[in-house]
C-alpha positions in Angstrom: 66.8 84.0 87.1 68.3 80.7 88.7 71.4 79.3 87.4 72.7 75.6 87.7 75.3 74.1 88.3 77.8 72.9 85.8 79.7 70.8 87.5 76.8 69.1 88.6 76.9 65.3 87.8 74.6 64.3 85.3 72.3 61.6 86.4 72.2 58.1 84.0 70.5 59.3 80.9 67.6 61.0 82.2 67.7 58.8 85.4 64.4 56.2 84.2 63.5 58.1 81.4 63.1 56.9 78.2 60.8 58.4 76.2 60.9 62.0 75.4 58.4 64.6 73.3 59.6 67.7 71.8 56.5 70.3 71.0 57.3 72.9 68.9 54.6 74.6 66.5 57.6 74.7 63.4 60.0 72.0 62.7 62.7 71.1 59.9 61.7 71.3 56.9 59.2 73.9 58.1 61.6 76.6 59.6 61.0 80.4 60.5 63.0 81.2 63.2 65.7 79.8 65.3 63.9 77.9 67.5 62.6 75.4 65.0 66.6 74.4 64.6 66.9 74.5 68.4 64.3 71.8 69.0 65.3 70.1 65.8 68.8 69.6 67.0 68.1 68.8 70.4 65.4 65.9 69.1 68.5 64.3 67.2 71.0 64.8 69.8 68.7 63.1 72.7 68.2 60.3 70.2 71.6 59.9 69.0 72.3 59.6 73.0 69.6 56.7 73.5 66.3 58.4 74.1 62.8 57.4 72.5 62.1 60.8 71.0 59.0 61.9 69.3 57.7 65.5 68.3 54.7 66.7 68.1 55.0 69.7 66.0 52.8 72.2 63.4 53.3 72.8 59.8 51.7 75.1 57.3 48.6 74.2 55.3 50.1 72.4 51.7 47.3 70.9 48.7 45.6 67.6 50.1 46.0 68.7 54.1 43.6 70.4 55.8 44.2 72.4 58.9 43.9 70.8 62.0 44.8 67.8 60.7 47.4 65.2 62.0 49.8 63.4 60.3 53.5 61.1 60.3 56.3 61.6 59.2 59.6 60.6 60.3 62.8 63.0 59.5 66.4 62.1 61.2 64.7 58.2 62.2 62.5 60.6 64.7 58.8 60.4 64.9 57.4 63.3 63.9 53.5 64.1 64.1 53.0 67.0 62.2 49.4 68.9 62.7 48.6 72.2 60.2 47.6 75.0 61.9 44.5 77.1 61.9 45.7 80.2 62.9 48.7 82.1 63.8 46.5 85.4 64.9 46.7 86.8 68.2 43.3 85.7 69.5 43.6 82.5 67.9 46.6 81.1 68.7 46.9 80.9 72.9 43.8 78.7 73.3 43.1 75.6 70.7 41.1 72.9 72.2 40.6 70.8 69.0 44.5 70.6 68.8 44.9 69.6 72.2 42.6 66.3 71.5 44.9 65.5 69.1 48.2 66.5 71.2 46.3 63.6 73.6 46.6 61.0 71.6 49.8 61.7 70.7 50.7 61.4 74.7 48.7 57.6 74.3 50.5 56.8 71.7 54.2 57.6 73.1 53.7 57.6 76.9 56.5 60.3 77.3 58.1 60.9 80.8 59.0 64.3 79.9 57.2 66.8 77.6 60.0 69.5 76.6 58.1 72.5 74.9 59.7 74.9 72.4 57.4 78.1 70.6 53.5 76.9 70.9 51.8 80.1 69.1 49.6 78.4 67.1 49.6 75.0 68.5 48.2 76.5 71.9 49.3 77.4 75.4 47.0 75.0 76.7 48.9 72.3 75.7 51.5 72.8 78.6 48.9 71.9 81.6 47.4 69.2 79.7 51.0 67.5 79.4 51.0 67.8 83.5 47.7 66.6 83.6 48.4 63.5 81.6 51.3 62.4 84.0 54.4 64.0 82.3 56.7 66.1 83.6 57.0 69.1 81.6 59.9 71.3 80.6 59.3 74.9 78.5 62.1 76.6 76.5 61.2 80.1 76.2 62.8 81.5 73.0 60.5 85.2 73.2 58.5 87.1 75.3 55.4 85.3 74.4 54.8 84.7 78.4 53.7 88.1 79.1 53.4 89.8 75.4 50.9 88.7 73.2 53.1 90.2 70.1 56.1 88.5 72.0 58.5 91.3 70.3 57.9 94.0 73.4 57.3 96.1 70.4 54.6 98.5 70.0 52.7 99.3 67.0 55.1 102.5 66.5 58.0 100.2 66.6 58.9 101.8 70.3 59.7 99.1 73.0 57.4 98.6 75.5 58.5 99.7 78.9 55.3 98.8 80.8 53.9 95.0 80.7 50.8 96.1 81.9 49.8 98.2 79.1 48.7 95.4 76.6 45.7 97.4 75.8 47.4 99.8 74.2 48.4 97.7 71.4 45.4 95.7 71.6 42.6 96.4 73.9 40.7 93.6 73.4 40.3 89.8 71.8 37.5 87.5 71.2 35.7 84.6 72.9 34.6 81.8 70.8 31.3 83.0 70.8 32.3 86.4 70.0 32.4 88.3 73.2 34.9 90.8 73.3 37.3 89.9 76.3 40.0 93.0 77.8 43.0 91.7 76.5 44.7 91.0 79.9 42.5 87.6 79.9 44.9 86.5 77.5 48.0 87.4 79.4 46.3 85.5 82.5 45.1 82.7 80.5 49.3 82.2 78.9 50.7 83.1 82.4 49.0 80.7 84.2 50.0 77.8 81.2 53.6 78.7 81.5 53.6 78.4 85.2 51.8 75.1 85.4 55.8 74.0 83.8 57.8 72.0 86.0 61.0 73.8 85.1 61.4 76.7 82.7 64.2 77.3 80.5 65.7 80.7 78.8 68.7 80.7 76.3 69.9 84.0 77.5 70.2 85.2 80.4 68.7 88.5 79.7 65.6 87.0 78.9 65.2 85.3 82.3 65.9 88.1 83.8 63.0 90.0 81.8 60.6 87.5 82.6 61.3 87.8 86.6 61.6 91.7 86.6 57.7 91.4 84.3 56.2 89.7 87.3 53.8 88.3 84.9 55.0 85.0 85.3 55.9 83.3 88.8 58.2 80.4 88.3 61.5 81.1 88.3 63.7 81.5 84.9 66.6 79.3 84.4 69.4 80.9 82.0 71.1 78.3 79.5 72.4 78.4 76.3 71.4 76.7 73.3 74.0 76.4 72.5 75.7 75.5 68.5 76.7 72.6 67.4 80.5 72.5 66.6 80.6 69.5 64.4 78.2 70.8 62.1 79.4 74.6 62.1 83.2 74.9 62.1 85.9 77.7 61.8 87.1 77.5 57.9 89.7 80.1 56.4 87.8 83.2 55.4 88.7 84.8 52.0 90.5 87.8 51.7 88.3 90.5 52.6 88.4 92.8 49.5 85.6 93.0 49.1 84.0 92.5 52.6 81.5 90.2 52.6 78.4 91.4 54.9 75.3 88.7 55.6 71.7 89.5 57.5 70.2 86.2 57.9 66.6 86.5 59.1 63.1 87.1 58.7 62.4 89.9 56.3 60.2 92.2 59.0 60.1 95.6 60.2 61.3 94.2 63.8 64.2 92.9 62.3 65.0 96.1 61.2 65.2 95.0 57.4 64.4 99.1 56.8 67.2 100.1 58.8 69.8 98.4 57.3 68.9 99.1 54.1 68.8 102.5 54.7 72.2 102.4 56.0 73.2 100.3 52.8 71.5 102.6 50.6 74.2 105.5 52.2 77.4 103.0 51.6 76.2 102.7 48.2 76.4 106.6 47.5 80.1 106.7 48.7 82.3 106.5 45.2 84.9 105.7 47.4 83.7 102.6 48.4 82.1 101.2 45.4 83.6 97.9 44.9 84.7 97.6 48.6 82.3 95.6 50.0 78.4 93.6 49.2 76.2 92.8 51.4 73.9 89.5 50.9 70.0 89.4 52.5 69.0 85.9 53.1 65.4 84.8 54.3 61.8 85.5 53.7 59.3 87.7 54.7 56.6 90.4 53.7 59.2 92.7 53.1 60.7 90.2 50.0 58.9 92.3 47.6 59.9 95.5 48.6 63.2 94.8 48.9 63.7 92.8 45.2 62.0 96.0 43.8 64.7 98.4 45.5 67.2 96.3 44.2 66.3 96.0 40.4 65.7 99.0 40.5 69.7 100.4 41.7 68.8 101.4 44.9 72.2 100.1 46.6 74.0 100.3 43.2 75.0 96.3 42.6 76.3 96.4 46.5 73.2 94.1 47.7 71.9 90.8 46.9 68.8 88.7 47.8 69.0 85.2 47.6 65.5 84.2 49.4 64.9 81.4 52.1 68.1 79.4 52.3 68.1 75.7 53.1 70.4 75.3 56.7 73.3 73.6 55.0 73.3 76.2 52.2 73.1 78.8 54.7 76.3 77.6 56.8 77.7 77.5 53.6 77.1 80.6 52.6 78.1 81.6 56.5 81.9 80.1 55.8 82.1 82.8 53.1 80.7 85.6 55.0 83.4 88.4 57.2 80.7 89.9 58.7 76.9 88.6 60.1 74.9 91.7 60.6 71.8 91.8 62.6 70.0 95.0 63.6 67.0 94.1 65.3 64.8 96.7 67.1 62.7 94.1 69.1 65.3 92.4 71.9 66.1 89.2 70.8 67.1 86.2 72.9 69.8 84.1 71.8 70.1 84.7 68.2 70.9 82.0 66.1 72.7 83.7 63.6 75.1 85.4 66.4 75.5 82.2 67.7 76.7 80.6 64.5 78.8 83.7 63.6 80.8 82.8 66.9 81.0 79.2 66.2 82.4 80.2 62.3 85.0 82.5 63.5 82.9 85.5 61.9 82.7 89.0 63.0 79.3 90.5 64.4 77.5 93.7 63.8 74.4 93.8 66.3 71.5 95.8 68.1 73.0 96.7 71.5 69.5 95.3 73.4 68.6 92.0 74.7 70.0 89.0 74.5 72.7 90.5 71.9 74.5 91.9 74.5 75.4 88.1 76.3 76.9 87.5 72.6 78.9 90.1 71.0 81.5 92.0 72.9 81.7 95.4 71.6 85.3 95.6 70.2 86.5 92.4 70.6 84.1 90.4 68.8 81.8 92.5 66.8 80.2 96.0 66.5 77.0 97.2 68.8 74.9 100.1 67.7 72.0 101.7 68.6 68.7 100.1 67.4 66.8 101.5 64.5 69.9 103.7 63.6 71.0 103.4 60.1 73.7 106.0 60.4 75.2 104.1 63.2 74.8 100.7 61.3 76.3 102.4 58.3 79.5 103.8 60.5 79.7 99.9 61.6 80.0 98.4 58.2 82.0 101.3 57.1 84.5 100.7 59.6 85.0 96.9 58.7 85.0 97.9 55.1 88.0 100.9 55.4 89.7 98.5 58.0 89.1 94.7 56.3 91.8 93.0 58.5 89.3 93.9 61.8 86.9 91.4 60.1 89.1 88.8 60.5 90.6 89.8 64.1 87.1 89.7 65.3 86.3 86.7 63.6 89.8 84.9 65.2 87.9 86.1 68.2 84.8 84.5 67.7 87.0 81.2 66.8 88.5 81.1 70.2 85.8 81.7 72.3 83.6 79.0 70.6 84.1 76.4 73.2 82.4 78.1 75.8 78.9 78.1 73.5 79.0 74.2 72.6 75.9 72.6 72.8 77.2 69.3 74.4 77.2 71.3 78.2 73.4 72.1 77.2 73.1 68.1 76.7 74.1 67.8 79.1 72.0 69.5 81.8 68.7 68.9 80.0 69.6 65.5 80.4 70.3 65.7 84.2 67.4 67.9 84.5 65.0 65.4 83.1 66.1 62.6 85.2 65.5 65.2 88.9 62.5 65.8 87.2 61.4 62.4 87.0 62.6 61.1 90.3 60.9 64.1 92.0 57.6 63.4 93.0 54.3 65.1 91.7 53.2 67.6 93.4 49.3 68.6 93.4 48.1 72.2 93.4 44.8 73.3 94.2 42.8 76.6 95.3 45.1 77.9 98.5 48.2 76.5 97.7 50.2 79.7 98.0 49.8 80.6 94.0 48.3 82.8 92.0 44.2 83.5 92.6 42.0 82.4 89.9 39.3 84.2 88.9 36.6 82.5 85.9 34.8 85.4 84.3 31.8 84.8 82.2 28.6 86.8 81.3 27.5 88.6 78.0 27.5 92.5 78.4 25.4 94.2 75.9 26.4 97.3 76.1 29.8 99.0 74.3 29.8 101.5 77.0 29.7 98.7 80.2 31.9 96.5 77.9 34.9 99.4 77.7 34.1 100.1 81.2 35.3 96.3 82.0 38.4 96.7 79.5 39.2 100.0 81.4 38.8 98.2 84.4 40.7 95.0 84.1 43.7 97.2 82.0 44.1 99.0 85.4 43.8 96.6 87.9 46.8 95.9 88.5 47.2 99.4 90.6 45.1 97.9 93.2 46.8 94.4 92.7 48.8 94.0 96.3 52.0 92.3 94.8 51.6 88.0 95.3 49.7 86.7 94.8 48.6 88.3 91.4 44.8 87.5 90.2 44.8 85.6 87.1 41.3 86.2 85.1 40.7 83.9 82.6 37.6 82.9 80.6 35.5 80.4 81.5 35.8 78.6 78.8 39.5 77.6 78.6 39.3 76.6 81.5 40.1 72.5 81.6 40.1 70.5 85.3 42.9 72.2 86.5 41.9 75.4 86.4 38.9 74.8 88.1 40.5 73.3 91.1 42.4 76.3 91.5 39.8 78.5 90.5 39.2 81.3 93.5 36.0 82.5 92.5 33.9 82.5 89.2 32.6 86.6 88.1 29.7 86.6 86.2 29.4 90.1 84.3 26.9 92.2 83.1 23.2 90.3 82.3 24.2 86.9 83.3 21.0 84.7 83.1 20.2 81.3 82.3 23.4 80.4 79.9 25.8 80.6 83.2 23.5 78.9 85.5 25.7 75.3 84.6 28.5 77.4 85.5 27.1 78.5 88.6 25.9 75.4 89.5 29.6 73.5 88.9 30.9 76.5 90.7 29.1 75.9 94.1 29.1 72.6 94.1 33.5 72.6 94.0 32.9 75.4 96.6 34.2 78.6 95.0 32.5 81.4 95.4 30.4 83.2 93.2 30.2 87.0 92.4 27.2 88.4 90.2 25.6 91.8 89.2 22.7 92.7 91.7 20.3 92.5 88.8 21.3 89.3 87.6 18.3 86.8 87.2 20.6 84.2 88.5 20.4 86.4 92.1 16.2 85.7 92.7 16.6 81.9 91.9 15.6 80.5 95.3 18.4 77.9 95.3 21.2 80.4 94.2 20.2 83.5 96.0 21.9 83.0 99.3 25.1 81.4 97.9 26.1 84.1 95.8 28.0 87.5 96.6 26.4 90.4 94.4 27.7 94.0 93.5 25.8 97.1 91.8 28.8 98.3 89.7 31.9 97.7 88.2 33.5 99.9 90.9 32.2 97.9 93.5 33.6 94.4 91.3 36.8 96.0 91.7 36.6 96.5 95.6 35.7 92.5 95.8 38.4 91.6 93.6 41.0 93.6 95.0 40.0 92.3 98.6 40.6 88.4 97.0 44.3 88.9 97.6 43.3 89.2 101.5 41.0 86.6 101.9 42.0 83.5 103.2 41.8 80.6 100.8 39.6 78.6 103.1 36.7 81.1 103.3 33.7 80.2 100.6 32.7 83.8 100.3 34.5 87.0 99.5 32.6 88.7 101.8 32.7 86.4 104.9 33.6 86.6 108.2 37.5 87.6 108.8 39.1 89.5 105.5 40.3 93.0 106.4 38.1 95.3 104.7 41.1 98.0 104.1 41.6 97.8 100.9 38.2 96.7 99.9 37.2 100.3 101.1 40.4 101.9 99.5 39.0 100.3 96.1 35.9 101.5 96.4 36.2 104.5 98.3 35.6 108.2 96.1 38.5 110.5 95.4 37.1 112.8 97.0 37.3 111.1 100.3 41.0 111.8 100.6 42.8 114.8 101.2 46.0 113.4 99.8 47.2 109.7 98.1 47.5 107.1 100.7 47.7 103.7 100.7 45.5 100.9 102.7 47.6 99.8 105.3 49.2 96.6 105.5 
């Protein structure tokens, strides 16, 4: 995590820049989360300070618009292109070439000196280096985990958070190429890594989320932790009513991760009490798969007439509804970043009840402001609402809480600095990376493998090869075909699996002639072509792959083969070397 300065001057606005594009794949009207307002509210408020702003932005499929098509609209006096989305599936979303020609003209179109990036699930990750490519200098604002987790919760299928980054495959062991091959799963993880790091500066809201991206080591650029921030002209502290009854609100998307079955399980406990009947409601706002379910429960008495569901609110009907509220509950399992809602609960004078896990913890302080419990607890939540509801004046102390402490969350500091960020940005000159430059190694894999046995012998493979991985650089493997110019120039060495034959000759041939190195089974055809033969480093197995690859991370840069003269060999021969061999664990010296 880096911090910044806030005493910093801020350069003129944005030093020379004047033309700004905001990516996000949701914008206002189109809202899911929290980060579609972020981006929405920093477009206006760069505008309002001067800035040419445009966004380039998705939207769901509607009668007359096909997906992947581009349209105009303009919202706030802002440009906003709006493209529909093909997919928001896991093996879908990361890579989506046909968007990105469309993303290029919007670059033609608006010439942007900066490229600020918000979510891109859906719109594609591969958006990030084609903004560097096209001249821009490019700013991301992580709002998940989406860097190194392809479900970008941390969550695992059993709802238990993921302690291990490299254990993708067991939530997903594979994905898809375009043309149907199934790919381990860590090519995707490469393939977003390596987008996010082509960034000239990255962004986090929360501090704990920068620190989870550098402790991941998936991604190499550093983190920098600063808050969204809330706007206080547009949410402000308004006299609460009397708190009989208390007045509970979840604001959110109605999901399992959200812990929507938590807290109505701890609701459904409240609502047994006779003592309490009458004492408190509770209100569920948003939408979700879970909207049936829950309307069900409720017609049919499951919380008594303690809970309402009002659906998807509009935002000005939601602050509304937030002026009336004692106390904004949120009891997600997954670790959030910088929840709105907690943010806007502070900036209403409104008490909290939260999840004590991620970035929930930089927002409520437990007894001063709010409530933590224990994720996926309901008899915890339920002792947390109780409280509030047998004490009603700590609703309001927290909330006078919340009231004061507003100031330090106002989004004008963020303004700020994103505006003296993009000017250093802009001022500093390019720089150009290329095969060698100290980064991460680049490996293009290609090839068809036949066989299910070979083909979960590669997924086992790549899923564990990080415990030969030497700390930095990492290897980044990435399918051939996402791979645009800059990949290539950085590309370390192109692995051909399994029967490679005449398909990947173009590849080999583009490989050799940008001098990188190519590695191919022994019984590739590709091996006995006369003008390939000698150029190209072979191997009989997977196990002898691995000793090549792990021996990349030792091999100067400069070298065209991975076998040449001058790596160390020691832990090539570690890789590849039988248990057997050793009498007890040791480790390839340095």
């Amino acid at each position: 995590m880096i911090d910044h300065d806030p005493k910093q001057a801020p350069s003129e606005p944005g030093g020379t820049v004047k033309r700004v594009l905001i990516v996000s794949n949701l914008f206002p009207p189109v809202v899911v989360g929290g980060a579609e307002i972020v981006a929405h509210r920093q477009a206006k408020a760069l505008a309002a300070q001067g800035f040419d702003v445009a966004v380039f932005a998705g939207g769901f499929a509607q009668e007359g618009a096909e997906s992947g098509s581009l349209s105009l609209e303009t919202g706030d006096g802002i440009p906003v292109y709006r493209l529909i989305l093909t997919s928001l599936a896991t093996g879908e979303n990361f890579h989506r070439p046909s968007d990105e020609q469309r993303f290029l003209s919007v670059l033609a179109a608006h010439q942007p000196e900066i490229v600020h990036f918000h979510n891109v699930a859906g719109l594609g990750f591969n958006l990030i280096p084609a903004a560097k490519a096209f001249g821009a200098r490019v700013v991301v604002t992580l709002h998940d985990h989406g860097g190194f987790c392809f479900k970008s919760t941390l969550l695992r299928d059993d709802g238990r958070l993921c302690t291990d980054v490299e254990e993708c495959a067991v939530c997903l062991p594979e994905t898809k190429a375009s043309d149907g091959t199934s790919l381990p799963i860590r090519l995707r993880r490469d393939y977003v890594a390596w987008c996010v790091d082509q960034a000239d500066h990255l962004i986090s809201p929360s501090a704990y989320l920068a620190d989870a991206f550098a402790a991941s080591g998936v991604v190499g650029k550093p983190v920098e932790a600063l808050s969204n921030g809330i706007n206080g002209d547009r949410v402000t502290v308004r006299p609460k009513p009397a708190p009989e009854p208390v007045l509970f609100t979840c604001f959110g998307y109605l999901g399992e991760h959200k812990g929507i079955p938590t807290l109505l399980a701890a609701a459904e406990a409240l609502a047994r009490e006779p003592e309490l009947q009458g004492r408190w409601r509770l209100t569920i706002a948003g939408h979700g798969h879970l909207a049936d379910p829950l309307t069900q429960d409720i017609a049919a008495g499951r919380f008594g007439e303690a809970v309402e569901f009002v659906g998807r609110l509009p935002h000005e009907q939601a602050l509304e509804h937030l002026a009336r509220t004692h106390v904004v509950v949120l009891a997600s399992h997954w670790p959030e970043n910088e929840p709105v809602t907690l943010l806007e609960a502070i900036a209403s004078g409104t008490a909290q009840i939260a999840t004590s896990l991620g970035g929930n913890l930089n927002l409520v302080e437990d007894g001063k402001s709010g409530l933590l419990v224990p994720p996926g607890d309901a008899e915890a939540l339920a002792d947390a609402m109780r409280r509030f509801i047998k004490e009603p004046e700590l609703a309001l102390t927290y909330g006078a809480y919340n009231a004061a402490r507003r100031g330090l969350f106002e989004e004008t500091q963020t303004l700020e600095r994103l505006v003296s960020l993009y000017g250093t940005l802009h001022a500093a000159a390019p720089v150009a990376r290329s095969a060698g430059d100290g980064g991460d190694i680049v490996v293009l894999c290609a090839g068809h493998v036949s066989s299910r046995e070979r083909a979960l012998q590669l997924q086992v493979m790549l899923h564990r090869f990080h415990l030969v991985e030497d700390g930095k650089p990492r290897i980044r493997f990435v399918w051939h075909d996402w791979a645009g110019a800059p990949l290539w120039r950085e590309a370390r060495l192109l692995w051909l699996w399994g029967e490679a034959g005449e398909p990947e000759l173009p590849l080999v041939a583009q490989a050799l002639r940008a001098g990188i190195p190519v590695l191919a089974p022994t019984a590739s055809p590709l091996v006995s072509v006369g003008a390939y033969a000698s150029q190209i480093d072979t191997y009989e197995s997977l196990l002898e792959a691995l000793g090549w690859l792990a021996a990349l991370q030792d091999v100067p840069a400069t070298l065209r083969s991975v076998t040449g003269p001058g790596p160390s060999a020691a832990r090539f021969l570690n890789a590849m070397a039988p248990a057997s061999s050793f009498h007890l664990p040791v480790r390839a010296p340095a």
